[in-house]
N, C-alpha and C positions, 0 to 999 in steps of 0.2 A: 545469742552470740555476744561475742565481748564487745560489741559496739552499739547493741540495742537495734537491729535491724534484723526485721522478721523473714523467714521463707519468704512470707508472698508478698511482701513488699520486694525481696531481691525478686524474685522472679518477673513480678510487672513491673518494674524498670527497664528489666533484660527483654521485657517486650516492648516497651517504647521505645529503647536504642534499636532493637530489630529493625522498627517502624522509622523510626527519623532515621537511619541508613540507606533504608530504599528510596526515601524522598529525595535526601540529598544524593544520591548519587543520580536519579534520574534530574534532577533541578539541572545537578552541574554540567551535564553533557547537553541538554535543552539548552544551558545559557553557552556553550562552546560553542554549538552551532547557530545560535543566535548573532554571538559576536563576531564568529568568521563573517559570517553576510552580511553586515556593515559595518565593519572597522578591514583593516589591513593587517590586523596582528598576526592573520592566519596568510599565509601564502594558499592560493588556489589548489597546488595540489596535495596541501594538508586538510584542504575543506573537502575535497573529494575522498580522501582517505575518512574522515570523520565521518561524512554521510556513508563511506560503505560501511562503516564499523558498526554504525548503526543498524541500518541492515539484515546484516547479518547475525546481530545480535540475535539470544534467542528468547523468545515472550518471557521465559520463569525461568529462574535458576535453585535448582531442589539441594536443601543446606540437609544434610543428617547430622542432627545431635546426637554423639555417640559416649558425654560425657557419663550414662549411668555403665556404661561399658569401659572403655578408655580411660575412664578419668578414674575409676573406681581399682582398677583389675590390681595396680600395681600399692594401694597404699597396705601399708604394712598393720595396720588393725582391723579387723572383719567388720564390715557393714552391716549390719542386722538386714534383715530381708525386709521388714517394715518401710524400713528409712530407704533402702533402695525404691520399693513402690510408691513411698510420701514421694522424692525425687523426680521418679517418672511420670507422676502425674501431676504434678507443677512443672514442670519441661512440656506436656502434652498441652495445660491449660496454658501456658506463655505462647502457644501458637507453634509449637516444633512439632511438625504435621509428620517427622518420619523420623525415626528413633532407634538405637541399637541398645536395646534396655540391658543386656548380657550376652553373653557367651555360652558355648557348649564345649567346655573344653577340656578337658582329664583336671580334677581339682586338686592333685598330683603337681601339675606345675602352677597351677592360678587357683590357691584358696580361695582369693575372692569371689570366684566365682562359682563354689561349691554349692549356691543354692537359686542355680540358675530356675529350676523348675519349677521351687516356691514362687522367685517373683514374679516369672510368669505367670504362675496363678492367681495372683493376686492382683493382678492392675482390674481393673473394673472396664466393665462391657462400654462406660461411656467414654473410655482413653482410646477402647479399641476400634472403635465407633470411628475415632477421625483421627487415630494416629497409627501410620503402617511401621508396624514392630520386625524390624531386620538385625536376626539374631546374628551372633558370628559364629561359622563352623568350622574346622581342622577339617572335617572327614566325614564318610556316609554316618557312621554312628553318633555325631556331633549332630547332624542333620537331624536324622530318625529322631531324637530329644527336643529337637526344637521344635517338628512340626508336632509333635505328641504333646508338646507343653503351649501349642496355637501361636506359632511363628505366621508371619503373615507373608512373610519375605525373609529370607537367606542372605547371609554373605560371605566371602570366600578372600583369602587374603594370601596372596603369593607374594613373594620379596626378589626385589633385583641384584640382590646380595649374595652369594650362595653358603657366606657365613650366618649370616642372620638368620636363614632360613633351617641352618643344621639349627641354631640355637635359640630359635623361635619356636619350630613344630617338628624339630627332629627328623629333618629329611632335607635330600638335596633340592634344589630349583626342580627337575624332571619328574622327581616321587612324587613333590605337590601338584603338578598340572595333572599328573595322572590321577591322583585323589579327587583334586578337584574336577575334573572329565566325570567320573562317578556320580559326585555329588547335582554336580547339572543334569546328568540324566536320569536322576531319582526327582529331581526336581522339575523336570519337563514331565514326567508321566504325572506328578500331583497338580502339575499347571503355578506352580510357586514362582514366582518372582528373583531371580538370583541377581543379587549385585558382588561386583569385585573388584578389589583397589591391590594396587601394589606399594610396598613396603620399601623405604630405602631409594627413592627415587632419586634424591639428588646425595644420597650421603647415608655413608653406614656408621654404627658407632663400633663398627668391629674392624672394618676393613676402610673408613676412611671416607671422604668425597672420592 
């Protein structure tokens, strides 16, 4: 690159920032409730509120790298399939334990991701060893592709929009849930793992906040 800094040197950075993130953020709320209990800064029933937050906090918080998917789908010159699996497996070795390495999506509207099935063949047995691979599917046939190409987990992706979702997967908000209904029960009979996020949550680029 034009600055002289190599793949794996970006990538073990991006794992040391990982690492100094979770320090500091567990350091800072240790020292917030250190300082409510002997200084006055905190009022009582902010210290009570802290120790519930605590609490109820939950032990791990599971982060998905979806940049070989996401970050990829939209740039406008094709990725070689190489470079997408070099990618996911320095995302795999930087410690990103659960990954959306591609899509199964008509190559029709998303070139990029016309060889979705190469790079899943190509990641190597030790990425797959300790990194759970969660494809993104449209539809039962989006599905069928991913576990034939050794998806390890699914994902499903509805919009709160009903513009975005004509002109995201060509159908209304109702046609996807029914899609998606399909797709989880093709997925419970294989015992797959289904995750699913909705799109436009705070704001659409079609229809606005």
């Amino acid at each position: 690159n034009s600055h002289g800094v190599s793949l794996s040197t970006a990538f073990a950075l991006f794992k040391c920032l990982i690492i100094t993130l979770r320090l500091y953020f567990r350091e800072s709320i240790m020292y917030a409730l250190k300082l409510s209990s002997q200084t006055r800064l905190f009022r009582p029933h902010t210290h009570r509120f802290v120790a519930r937050t605590m609490t109820s906090l939950p032990s791990s918080v599971q982060i998905v790298e979806v940049g070989p998917r996401d970050g990829l789908q939209n740039e406008p010159t094709l990725v070689s399939t190489q470079d997408k699996i070099t990618l996911i497996t320095k995302l795999s070795e930087a410690g990103c334990s659960v990954m959306e390495p591609t899509a199964f999506v008509s190559p029709k509207w998303v070139p990029q991701m016309a060889n979705a099935s190469h790079v899943m063949q190509g990641i190597s047995n030790s990425v797959r060893e300790t990194t759970t691979l969660s494809c993104l599917v449209p539809n039962l046939q989006g599905f069928e592709r991913a576990v034939q190409a050794g998806a390890n987990q699914v994902a499903i992706f509805a919009s709160a929009s009903e513009t975005f979702s004509q002109k995201n997967i060509n159908c209304s908000i109702d046609e996807s849930m029914k899609r998606f209904q399909v797709v989880i029960n093709a997925a419970k009979e294989q015992d797959i793992p289904v995750r699913g996020y909705v799109s436009c949550v705070l704001g659409c680029p079609y229809e606005g906040a």
